[in-house]
N, C-alpha and C positions, 0 to 999 in steps of 0.2 A: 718803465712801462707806462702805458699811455693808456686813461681811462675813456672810453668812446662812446657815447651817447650818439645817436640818431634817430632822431624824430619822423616823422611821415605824420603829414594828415592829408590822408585822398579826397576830402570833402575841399578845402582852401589847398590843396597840389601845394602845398609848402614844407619843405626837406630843411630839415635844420640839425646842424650838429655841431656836437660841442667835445672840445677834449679837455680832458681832467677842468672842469669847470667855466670854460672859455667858449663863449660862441663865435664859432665859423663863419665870418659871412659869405655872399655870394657864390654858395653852394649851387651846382648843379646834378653831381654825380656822386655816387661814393660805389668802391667795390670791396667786399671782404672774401677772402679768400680761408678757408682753412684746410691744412696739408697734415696727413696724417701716417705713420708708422705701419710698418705689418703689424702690429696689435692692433690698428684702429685708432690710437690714441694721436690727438691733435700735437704734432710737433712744431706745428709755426703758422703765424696767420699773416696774410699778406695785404696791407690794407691801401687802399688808392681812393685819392679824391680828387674831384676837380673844379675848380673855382675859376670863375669869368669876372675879372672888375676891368673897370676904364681907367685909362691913364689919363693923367695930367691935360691932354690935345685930345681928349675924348672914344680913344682909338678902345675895342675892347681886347684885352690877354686873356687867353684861356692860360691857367697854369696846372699843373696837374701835377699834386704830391703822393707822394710815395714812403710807406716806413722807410725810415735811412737805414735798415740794414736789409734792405731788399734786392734784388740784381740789377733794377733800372736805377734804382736811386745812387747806387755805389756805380754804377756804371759812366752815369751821368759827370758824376762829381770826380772822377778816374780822367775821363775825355776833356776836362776842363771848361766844358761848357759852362754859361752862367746858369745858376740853382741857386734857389730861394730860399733860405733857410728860417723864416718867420715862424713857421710854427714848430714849434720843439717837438721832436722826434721822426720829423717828417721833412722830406727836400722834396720842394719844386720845380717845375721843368718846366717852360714857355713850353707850349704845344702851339707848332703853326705846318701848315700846309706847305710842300715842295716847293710851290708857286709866290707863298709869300716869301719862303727864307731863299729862293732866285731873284724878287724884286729888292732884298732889303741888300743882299749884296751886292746888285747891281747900284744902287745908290750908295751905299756909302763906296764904291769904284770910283764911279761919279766925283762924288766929294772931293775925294782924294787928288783927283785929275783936275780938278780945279784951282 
């Protein structure tokens, strides 16, 4: 189980979170979900973040983690796509647009053809 701090200061707009003592960088989002019983009582919470850093050739990745026993994360890692497993208890997913994952294929086609 993952202890989850999230910071907010609306005066400096800087979002900062940390899990079980570990600061997150390049935070942009986080969502918490909680999912509750016909009693009312909380049975499972569904947490998602998402982080934008630059690569190596400067390009940015949005990645966006997901508890690993959630339906996208298991899902993800099911299809064999690439998932990022850096931070413990959570898998990340490249997030890109139609248009980029058509250009990225179309290049490495290319590649290949060469």
């Amino acid at each position: 189980m993952a202890q989850i701090q999230i910071n907010v200061d609306t005066d400096t707009k800087v979002l900062a979170v940390t899990i079980n003592g570990t600061l997150i960088p390049d935070i942009d989002d986080v969502c918490v979900y909680s999912y509750r019983d016909s009693n009312g009582n909380v049975s499972s919470l569904d947490v998602s973040m998402q982080v934008t850093t630059k690569t190596v050739d400067g390009v940015d990745i949005r990645v966006s983690y997901y508890a690993s026993g959630s339906v996208k994360a298991q899902s993800a890692i099911a299809s064999g796509q690439k998932v990022y497993n850096n931070l413990k208890g959570f898998v990340g997913i490249e997030e890109s647009a139609q248009a980029a994952q058509d250009i990225n294929e179309f290049i490495l086609a290319r590649k290949h053809a060469i």
